[in-house]
C-alpha positions in Angstrom: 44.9 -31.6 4.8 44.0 -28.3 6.8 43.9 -28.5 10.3 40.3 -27.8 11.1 40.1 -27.5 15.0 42.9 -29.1 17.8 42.6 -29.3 21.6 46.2 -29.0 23.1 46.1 -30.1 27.2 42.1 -28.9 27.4 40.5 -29.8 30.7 36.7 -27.8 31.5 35.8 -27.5 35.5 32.3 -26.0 36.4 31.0 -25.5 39.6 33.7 -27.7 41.3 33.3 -30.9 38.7 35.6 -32.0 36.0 33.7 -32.6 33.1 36.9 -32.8 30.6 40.7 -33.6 31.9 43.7 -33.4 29.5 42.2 -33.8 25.5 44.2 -33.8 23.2 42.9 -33.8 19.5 42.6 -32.8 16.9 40.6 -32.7 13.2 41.8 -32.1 9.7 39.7 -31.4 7.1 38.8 -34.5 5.1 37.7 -36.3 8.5 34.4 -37.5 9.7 34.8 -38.0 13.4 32.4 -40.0 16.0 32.5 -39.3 20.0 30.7 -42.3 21.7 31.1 -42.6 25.8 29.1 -43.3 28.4 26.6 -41.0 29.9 28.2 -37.8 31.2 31.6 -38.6 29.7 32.2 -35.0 28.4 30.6 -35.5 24.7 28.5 -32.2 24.7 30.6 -30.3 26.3 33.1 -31.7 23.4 31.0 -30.2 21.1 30.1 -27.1 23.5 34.0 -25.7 23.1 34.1 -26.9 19.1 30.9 -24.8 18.5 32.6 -22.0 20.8 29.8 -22.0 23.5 32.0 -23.0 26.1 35.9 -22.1 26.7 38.4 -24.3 28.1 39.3 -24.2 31.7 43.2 -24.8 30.9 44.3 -25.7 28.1 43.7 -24.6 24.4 40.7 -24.8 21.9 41.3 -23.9 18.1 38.9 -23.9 15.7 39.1 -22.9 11.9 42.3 -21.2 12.8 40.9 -19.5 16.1 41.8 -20.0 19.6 38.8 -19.7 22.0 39.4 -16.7 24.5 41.5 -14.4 21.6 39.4 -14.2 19.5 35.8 -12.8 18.5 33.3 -16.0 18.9 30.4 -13.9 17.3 32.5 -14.1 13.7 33.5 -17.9 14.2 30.1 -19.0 14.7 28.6 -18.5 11.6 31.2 -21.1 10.0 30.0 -24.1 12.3 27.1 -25.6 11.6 25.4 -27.2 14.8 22.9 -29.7 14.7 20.9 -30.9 18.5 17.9 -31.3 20.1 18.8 -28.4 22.5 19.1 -25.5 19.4 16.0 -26.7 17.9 14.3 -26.1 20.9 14.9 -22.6 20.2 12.9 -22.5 16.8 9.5 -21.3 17.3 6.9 -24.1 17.0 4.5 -22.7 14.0 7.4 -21.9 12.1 7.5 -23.0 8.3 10.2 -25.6 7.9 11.7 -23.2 5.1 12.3 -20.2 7.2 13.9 -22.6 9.7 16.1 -23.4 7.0 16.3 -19.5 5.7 16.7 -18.0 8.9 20.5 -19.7 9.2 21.2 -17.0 7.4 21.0 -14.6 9.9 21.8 -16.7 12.5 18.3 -16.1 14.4 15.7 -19.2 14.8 12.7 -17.1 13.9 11.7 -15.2 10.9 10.8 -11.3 11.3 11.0 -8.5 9.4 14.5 -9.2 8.2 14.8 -9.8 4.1 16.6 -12.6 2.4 18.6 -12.3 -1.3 17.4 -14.4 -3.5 20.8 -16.5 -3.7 19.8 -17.1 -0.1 16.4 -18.5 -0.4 17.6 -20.9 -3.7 20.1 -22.4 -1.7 17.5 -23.1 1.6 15.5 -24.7 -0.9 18.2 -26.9 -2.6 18.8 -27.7 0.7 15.1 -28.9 1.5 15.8 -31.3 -1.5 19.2 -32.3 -0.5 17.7 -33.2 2.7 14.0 -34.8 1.2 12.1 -31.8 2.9 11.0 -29.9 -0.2 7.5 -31.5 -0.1 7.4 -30.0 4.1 8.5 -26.3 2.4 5.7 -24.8 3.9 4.7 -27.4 6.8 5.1 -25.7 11.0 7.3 -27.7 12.6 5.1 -28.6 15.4 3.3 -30.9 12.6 6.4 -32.8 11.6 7.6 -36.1 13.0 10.9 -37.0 15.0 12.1 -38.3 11.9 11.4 -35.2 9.5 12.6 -32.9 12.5 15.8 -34.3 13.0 16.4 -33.6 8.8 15.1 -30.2 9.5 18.1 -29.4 12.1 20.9 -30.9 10.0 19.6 -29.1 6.8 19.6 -26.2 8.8 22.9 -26.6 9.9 24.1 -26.9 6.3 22.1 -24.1 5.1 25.5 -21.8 5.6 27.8 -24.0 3.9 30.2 -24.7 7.5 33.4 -25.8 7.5 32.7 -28.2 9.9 29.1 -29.8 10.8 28.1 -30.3 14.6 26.1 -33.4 15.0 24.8 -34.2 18.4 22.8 -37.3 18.5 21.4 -37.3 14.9 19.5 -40.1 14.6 18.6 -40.3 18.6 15.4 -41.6 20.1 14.0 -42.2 16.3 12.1 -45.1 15.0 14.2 -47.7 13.3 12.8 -46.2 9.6 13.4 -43.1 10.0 17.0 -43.6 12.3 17.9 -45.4 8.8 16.8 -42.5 6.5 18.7 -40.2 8.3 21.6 -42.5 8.4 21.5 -43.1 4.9 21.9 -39.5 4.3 24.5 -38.7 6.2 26.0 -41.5 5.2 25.6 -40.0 1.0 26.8 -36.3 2.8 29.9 -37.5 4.6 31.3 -39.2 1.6 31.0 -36.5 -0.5 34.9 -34.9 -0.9 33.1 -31.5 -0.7 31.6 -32.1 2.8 32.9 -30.2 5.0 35.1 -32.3 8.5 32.2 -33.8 10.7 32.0 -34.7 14.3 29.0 -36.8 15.7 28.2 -37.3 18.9 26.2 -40.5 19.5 25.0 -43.2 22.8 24.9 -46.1 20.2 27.6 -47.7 17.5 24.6 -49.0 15.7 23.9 -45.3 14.3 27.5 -44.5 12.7 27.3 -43.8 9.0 29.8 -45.8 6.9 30.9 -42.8 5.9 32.5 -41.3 8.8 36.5 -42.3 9.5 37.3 -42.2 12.5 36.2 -42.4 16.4 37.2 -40.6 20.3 36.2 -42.5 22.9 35.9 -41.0 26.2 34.6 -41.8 29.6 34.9 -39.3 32.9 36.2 -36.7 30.6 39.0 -38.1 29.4 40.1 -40.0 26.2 39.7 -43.5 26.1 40.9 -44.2 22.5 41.2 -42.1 19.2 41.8 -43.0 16.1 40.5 -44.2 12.7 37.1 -46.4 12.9 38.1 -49.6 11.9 40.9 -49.7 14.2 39.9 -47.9 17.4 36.3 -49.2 17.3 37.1 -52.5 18.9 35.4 -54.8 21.9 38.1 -54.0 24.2 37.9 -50.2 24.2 34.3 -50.2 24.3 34.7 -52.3 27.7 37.1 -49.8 28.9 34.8 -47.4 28.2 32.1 -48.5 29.4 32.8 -50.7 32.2 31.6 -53.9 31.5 32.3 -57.0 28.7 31.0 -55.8 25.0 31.9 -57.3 21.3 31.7 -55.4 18.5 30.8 -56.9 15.0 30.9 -55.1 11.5 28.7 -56.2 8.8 28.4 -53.9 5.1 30.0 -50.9 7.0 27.9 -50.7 10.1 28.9 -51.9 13.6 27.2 -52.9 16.2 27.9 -53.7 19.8 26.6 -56.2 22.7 27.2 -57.5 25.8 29.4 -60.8 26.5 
């Protein structure tokens, strides 16, 4: 399969502190990854150099063919779609949940005076369906729940058709119906052959959709374990990671974790 992103020797220093040492990785096309670690073990700033935001320290960054630092970041960004609480913080709040979608387009997270084909605004709104938004078309965002917002920023994020889907936290800090709606779905999305390669970042095991493949662990900025899910996501690399004594169990595709 094509070689979607790779991290070759990458360590990230800022202000003195080492938030990654040493990664190597790397992503092929047909695979749905999940970063789990501990807090401040590197995940965002994982995600940071994948979505070109941040450049390596040492070390090199590839992504869709490009190394970070040689090439033009403004043309690589439109073909990763980026899903977190920090971009959607971005979106004005009484804008309609379509134009969040539409506005991808562009790139911008507000609409304006720009106009939009009419290939563009078909495919927002298949998107709104694919995501069970089309009845909050023409809802402001300020009046939607956790739940219905978290849809919002991964539909939004698919809007451009990436080839390779940023999720940080997707089902984070949601009740336990709508965590499982928006697991479901990604989930349905992941498993389809045309989705484009995935990475996930997530605090709990709990919220990893069957569909995804495979797992980096990290903790102080450096890889734990990596590998694919059933065989890296195991009791004892969890308590490396984490520092203390956790199981893991697996029942119908979803894991979960505790203490011992």
């Amino acid at each position: 399969m094509p070689r979607i992103a790779s991290f070759d020797d990458v360590s990230v220093v800022k202000e003195g502190k080492t938030l990654l040492s040493h990664i190597d990785w790397s992503i092929d096309a047909s695979e749905r990854w999940v970063v789990v670690g501990p807090n401040g073990a590197g995940k965002t700033t994982l995600l940071s150099l994948l979505a070109s935001f941040t450049h390596p320290t040492s070390g090199s960054v590839t992504v869709l063919g490009e190394q970070l630092g040689s090439t033009d970041v403004f043309e690589l960004r439109p073909r990763v779609g980026f899903a977190s609480s920090d971009m959607a913080k971005r979106i004005p709040p009484n804008e309609t949940v379509l134009n969040i979608i539409l506005t991808a387009a562009y790139g911008v997270t507000g609409r304006w005076r720009e106009e939009y084909e009419d290939i563009d605004i078909r495919r927002a709104k298949r998107v709104l369906e694919e995501w069970n938004l089309g009845a909050l078309s023409d809802a402001r965002i300020a009046t939607l729940s956790d739940g219905e917002r978290k849809r919002v920023q991964i539909a939004r994020a698919v809007m451009t058709d990436p080839e390779l889907l940023l999720l940080d936290e997707p089902a984070g800090s949601l009740d336990v119906g709508a965590r499982e709606d928006v697991i479901e779905m990604l989930d349905h999305f992941a498993s389809e052959v045309s989705s484009p390669a995935m990475v996930m970042v997530t605090h709990h095991v709990e919220e990893i959709p069957p569909g995804f493949t495979h797992l980096l662990v990290i903790a102080d900025g450096a890889v734990v374990a990596k590998g694919p899910l059933e065989n890296t996501l195991t009791g004892a690399v969890l308590s490396d990671a984490f520092g203390r004594p956790l199981s893991v169990t697996q029942n119908n595709g979803r894991f979960h974790a505790t203490a011992l």
